[in-house]
C-alpha positions as CSV (number, residue, x, y, z in Angstrom):
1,X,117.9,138.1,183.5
2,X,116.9,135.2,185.4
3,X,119.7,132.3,185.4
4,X,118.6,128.9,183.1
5,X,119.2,125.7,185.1
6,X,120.8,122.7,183.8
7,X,117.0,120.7,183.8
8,X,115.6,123.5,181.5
9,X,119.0,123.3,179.2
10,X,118.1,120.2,178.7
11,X,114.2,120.4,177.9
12,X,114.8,123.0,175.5
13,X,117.3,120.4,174.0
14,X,114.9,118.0,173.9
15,X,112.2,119.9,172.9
16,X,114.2,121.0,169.7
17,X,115.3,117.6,168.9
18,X,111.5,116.4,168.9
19,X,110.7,119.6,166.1
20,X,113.8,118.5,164.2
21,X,112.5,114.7,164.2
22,X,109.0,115.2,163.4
23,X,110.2,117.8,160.3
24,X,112.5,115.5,158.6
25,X,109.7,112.8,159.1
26,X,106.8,115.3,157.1
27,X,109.9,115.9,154.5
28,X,110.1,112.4,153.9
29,X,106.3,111.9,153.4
30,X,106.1,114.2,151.1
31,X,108.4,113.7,148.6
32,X,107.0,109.9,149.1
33,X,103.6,111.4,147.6
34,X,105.4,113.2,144.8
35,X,107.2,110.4,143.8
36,X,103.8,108.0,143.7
37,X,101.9,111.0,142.2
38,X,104.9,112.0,139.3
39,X,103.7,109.5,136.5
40,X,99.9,109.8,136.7
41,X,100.8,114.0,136.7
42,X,103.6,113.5,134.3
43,X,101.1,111.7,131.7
44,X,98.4,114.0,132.5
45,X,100.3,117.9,132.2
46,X,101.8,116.7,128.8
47,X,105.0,114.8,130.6
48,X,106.7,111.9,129.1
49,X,104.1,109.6,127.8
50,X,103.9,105.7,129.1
51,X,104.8,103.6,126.4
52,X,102.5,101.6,124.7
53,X,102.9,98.4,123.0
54,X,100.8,97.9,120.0
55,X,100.2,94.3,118.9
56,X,101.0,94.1,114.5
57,X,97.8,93.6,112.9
58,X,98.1,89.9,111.0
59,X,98.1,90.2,107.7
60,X,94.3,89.3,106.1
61,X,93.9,86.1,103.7
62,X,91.3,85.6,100.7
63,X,90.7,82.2,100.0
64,X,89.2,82.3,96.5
65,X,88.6,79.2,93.9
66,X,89.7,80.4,89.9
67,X,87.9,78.0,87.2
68,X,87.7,78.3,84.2
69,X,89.6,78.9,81.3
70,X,92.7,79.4,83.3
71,X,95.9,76.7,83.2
72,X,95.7,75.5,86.5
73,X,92.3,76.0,88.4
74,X,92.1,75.4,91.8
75,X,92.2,77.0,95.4
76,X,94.4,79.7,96.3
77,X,95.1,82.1,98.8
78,X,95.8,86.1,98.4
79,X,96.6,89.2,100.1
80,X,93.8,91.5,101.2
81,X,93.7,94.1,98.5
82,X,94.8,91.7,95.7
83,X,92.9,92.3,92.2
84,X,91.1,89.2,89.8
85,X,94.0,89.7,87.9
86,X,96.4,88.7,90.6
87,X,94.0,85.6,90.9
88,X,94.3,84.8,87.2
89,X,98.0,85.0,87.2
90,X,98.3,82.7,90.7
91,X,96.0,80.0,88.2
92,X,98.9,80.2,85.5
93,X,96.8,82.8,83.4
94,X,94.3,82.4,80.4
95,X,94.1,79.9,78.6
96,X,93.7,80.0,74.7
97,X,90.5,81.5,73.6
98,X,89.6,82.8,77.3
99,X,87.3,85.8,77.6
100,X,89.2,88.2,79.7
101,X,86.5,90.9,78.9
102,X,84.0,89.1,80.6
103,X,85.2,89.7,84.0
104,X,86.2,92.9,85.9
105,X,89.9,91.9,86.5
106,X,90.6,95.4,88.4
107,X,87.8,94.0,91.1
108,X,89.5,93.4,94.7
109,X,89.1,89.4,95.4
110,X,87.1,88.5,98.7
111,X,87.2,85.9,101.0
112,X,85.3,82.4,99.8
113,X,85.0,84.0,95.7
114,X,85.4,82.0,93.1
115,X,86.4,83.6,89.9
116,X,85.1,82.0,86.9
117,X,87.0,82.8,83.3
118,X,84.8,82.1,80.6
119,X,85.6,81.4,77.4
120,X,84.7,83.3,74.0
121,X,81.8,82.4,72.4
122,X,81.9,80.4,69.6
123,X,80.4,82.3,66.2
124,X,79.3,81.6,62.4
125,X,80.1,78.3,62.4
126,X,77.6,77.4,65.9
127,X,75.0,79.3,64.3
128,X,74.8,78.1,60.7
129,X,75.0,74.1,62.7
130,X,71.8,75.3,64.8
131,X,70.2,76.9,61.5
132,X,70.8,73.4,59.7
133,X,69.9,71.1,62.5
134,X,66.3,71.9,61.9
135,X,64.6,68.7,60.8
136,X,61.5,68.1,59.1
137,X,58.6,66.5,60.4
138,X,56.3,63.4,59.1
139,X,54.2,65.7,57.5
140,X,57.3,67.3,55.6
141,X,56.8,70.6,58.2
142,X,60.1,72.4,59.2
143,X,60.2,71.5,62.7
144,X,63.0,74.4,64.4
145,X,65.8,72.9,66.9
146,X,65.6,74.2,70.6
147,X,68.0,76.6,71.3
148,X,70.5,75.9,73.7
149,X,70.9,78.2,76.8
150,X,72.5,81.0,76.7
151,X,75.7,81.3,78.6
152,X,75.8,84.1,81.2
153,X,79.3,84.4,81.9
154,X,80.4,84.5,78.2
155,X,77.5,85.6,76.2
156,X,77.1,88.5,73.9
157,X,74.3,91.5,74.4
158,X,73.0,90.2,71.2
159,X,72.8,86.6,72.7
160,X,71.2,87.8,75.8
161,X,69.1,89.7,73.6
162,X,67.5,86.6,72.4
163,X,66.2,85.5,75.9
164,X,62.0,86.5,76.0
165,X,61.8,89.9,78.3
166,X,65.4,90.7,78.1
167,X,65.9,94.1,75.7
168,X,69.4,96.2,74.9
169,X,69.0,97.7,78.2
170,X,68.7,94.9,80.0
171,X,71.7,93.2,78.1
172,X,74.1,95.5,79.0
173,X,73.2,95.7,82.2
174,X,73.7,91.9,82.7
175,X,77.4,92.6,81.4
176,X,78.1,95.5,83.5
177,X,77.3,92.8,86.6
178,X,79.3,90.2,85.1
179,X,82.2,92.8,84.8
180,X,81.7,94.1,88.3
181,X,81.7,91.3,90.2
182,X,83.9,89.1,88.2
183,X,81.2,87.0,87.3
184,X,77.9,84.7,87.8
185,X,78.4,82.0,90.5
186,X,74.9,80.5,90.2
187,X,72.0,81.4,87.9
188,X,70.6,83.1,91.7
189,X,73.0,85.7,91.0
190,X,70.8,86.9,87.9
191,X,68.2,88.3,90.3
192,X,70.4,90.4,92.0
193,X,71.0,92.5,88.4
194,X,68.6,95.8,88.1
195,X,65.3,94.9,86.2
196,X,65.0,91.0,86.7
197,X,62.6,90.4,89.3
198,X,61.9,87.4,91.0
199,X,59.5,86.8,88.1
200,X,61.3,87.2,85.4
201,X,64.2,84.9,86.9
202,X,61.5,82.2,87.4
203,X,60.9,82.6,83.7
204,X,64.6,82.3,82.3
205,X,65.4,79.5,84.5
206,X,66.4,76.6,82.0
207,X,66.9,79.2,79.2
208,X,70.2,80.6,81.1
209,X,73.8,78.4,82.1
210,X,77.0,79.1,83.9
């Protein structure tokens, strides 16, 4: 076996030394890669999620206006979700002789409402005053007393029964809107119930109040 000389000792040497270098360096890079590539592949295969921060949704305001036959009417403010009832109660409640049937007081309140409480209708002693206020005329003829308009936020089905085109059907149907929507806010509002067309609103205009 040929003899190894002191130069190729130390080649060899160096040569190993270069292969030890350069493997520690690709160790290094690697686990570099792993560590940048862990949280996108730990997200990904189902690893621990990133945390997220959810912002708390703000609570949502109605602003609604109760008139009325309530104690104190004004402007007030109410949770989203809050019922006419809720809105009655924030107004100090009905007053004396207010018509609580008239509105739908399970009905959720919206944003800009107004909740009107209307009052009962007054009976027997209004009609027989409207039956006697009939006057006669110069030439001793009955002459009949117009008749008031009819109150769509606290009238009866027979009241509303008395307005020209409007039948039983229609009647109730005008209540089941006043119920469901906790009211009229303007005598618009009457076009919007089933059966009163643009005509016939045109017609009971000045026959029909708030």
């Amino acid at each position: 076996m040929p003899a190894v000389t002191r130069s190729q000792l130390v080649a060899y040497a160096l040569a190993a030394l270069v292969v030890v270098v350069l493997g520690v360096r690709f160790m290094q890079g690697q686990a570099r890669s792993a560590a940048l590539a862990s949280p996108a592949s730990a997200g990904a295969n189902g690893g621990a999620p990133t945390a997220v921060q959810v912002e708390p949704r703000a609570a949502s305001v109605a602003v609604v206006h109760v008139a009325g036959a309530v104690r104190h009417p004004g402007v007030y403010k109410l949770r989203d979700g809050e019922r006419i009832q809720d809105a009655v109660r924030r107004a100090g409640g009905p007053r004396r002789g207010a018509d609580l049937d008239a509105i739908n007081l399970a009905a959720k309140v919206a944003d800009g409402q107004q909740v009107l409480v209307p009052r009962r209708a007054a009976t027997g002693g209004a009609g027989a005053a409207l039956a006697g206020a009939a006057s006669a005329g110069a030439d001793g003829s009955a002459a009949s007393a117009p008749q008031p308009p009819v109150s769509l936020n606290s009238a009866t089905a027979e009241q509303l029964e008395t307005l020209d085109g409007v039948g039983p059907a229609t009647a109730q149907k005008i209540l089941d809107w006043r119920r469901q929507h906790g009211g009229f806010r303007s005598i618009d509002d009457l076009g919007e119930v089933p059966g009163i067309g643009p005509k016939r609103l045109a017609a009971l205009r000045g026959k029909v109040q708030l």
